[in-house]
PAKOLMI-523016 format. One record per residue: residue number from 0; x, y, z of N, C-alpha, C, O in turn. Coordinates in nm, 3 decimals. Atoms other than C-alpha are relative to their C-alpha. Layout:
(NUM; (X; Y; Z); (X; Y; Z); (X; Y; Z); (X; Y; Z))
...
END
This chain:
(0; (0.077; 0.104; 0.066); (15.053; 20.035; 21.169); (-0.147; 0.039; 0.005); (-0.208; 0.051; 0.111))
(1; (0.197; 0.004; -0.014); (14.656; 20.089; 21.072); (-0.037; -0.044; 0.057); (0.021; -0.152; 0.048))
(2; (0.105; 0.050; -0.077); (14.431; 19.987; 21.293); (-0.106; -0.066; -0.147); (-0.139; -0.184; -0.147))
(3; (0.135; 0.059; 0.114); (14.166; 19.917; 20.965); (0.059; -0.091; -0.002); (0.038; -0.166; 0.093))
(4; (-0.080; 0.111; 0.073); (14.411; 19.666; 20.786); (0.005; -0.108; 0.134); (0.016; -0.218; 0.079))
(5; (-0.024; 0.048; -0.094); (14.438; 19.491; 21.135); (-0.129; -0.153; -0.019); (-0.238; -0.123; 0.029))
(6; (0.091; 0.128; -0.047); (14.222; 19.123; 21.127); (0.034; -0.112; 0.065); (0.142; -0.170; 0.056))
(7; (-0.016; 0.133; -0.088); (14.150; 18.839; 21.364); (0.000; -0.122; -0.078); (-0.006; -0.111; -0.200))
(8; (-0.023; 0.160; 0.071); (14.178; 18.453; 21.261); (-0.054; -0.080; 0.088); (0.016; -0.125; 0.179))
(9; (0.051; 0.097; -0.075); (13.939; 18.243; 21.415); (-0.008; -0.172; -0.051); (-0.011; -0.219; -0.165))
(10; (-0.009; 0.129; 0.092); (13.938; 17.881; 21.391); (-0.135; -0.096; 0.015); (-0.199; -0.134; 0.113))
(11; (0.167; 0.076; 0.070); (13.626; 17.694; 21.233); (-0.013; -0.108; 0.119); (-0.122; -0.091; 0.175))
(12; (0.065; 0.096; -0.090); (13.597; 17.421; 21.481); (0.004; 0.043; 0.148); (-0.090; 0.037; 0.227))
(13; (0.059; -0.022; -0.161); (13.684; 17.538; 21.820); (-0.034; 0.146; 0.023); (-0.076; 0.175; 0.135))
(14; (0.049; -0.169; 0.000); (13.613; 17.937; 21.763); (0.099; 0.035; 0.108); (0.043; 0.041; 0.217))
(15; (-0.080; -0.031; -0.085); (13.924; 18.030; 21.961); (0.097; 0.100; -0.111); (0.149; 0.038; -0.203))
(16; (-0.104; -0.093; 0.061); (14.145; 18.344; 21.794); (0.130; -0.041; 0.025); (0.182; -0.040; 0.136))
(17; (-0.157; 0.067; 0.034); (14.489; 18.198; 21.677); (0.069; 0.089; 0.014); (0.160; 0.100; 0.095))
(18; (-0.105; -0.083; 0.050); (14.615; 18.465; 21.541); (-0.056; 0.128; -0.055); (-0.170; 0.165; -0.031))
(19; (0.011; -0.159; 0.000); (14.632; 18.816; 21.412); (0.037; 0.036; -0.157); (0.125; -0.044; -0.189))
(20; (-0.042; -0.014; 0.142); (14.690; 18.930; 21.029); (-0.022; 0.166; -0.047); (-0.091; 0.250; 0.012))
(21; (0.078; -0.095; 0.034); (14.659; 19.207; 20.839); (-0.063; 0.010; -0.147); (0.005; -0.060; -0.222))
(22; (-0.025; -0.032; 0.148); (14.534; 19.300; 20.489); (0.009; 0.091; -0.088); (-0.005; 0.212; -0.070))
(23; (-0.037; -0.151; 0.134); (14.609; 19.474; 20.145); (-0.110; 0.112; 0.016); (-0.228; 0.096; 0.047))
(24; (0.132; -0.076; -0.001); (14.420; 19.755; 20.140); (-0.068; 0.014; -0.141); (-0.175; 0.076; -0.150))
(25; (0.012; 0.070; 0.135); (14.397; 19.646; 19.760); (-0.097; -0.107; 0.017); (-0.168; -0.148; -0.075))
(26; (0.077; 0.184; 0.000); (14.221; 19.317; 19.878); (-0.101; 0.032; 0.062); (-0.193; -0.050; 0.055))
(27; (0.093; -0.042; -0.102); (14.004; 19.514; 20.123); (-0.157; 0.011; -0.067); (-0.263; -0.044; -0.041))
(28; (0.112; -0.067; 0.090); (13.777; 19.693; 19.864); (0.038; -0.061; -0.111); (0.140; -0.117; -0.152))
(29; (0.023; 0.090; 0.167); (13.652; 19.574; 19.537); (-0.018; 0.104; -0.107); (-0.038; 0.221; -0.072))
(30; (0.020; -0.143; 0.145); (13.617; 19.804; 19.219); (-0.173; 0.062; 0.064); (-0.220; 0.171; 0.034))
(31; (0.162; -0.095; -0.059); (13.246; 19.904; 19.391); (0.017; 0.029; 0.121); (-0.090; 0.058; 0.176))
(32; (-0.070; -0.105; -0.133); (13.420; 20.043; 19.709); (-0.052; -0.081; 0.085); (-0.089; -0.017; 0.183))
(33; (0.110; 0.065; -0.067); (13.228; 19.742; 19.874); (0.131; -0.123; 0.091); (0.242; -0.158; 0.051))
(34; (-0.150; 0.104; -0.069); (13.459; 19.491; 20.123); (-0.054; -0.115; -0.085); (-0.168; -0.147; -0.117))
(35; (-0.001; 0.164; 0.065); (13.527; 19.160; 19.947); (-0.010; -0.067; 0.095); (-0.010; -0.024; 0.211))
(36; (0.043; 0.129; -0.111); (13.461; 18.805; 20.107); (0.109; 0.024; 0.114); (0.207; 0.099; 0.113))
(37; (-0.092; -0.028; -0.094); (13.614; 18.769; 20.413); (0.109; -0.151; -0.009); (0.071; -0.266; -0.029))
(38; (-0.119; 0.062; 0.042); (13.954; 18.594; 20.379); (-0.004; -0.140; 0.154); (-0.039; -0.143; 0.272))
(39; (0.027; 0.163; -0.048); (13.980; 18.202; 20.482); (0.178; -0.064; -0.021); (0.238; -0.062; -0.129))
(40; (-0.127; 0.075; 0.002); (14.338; 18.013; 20.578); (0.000; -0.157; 0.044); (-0.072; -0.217; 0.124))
(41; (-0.006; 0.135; -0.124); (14.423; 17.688; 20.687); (0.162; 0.043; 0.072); (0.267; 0.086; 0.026))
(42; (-0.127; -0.078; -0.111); (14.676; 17.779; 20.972); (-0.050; -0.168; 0.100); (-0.148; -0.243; 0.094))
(43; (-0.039; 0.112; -0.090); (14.786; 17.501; 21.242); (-0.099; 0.096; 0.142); (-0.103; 0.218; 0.151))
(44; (0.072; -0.088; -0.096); (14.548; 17.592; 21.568); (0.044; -0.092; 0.128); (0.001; -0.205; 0.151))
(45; (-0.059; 0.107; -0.133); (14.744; 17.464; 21.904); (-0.090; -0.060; 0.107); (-0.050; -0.142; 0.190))
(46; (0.083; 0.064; -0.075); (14.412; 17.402; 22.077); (-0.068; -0.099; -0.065); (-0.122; -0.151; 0.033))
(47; (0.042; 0.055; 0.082); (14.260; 17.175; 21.821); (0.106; -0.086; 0.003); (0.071; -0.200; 0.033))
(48; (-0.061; 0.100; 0.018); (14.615; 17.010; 21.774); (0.024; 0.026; -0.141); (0.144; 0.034; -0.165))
(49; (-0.026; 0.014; 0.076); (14.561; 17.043; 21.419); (0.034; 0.068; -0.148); (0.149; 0.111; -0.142))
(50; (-0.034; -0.063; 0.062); (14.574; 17.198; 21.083); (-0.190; 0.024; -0.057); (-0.259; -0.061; -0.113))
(51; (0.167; -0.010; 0.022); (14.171; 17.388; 21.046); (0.004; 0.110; -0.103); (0.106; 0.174; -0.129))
(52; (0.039; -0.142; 0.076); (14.061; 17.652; 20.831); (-0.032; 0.098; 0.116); (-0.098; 0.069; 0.216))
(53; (0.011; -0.118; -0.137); (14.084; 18.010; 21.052); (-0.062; 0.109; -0.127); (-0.010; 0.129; -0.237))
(54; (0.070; -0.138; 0.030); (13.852; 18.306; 20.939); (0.005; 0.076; 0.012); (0.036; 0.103; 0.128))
(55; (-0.027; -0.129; -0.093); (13.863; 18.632; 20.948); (-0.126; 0.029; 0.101); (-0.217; -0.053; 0.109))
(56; (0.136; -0.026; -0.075); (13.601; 18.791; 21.189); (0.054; 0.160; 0.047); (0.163; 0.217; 0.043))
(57; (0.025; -0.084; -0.001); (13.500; 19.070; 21.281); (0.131; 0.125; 0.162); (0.211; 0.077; 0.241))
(58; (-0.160; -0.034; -0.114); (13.771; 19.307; 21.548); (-0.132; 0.052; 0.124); (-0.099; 0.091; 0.236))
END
């Protein structure tokens, strides 16, 4: 498995890493070889309780 493609999932209110993802390497780069936005979920976060938006961030 890549190590690049490898991203974290932090979650917007309590900043605690949920979870683990990876991505396309299609979705990575943009037609100007430049990284696109960084990818946004709503995922369930068991310290929160609830259902938040999780971010990627940085590894």
């Amino acid at each position: 498995m890549p190590q690049e493609n490898l991203i974290k999932l932090q979650c917007g209110q309590c900043k605690r890493i949920n979870y683990w993802s990876r991505r396309n390497k299609k979705k990575v780069q943009g037609p100007s070889g430049k990284k696109t936005e960084k990818l946004e979920l709503k995922k369930f976060c068991k310290w929160c309780r609830k259902h938040t938006a999780h971010k990627e961030m940085k590894k």
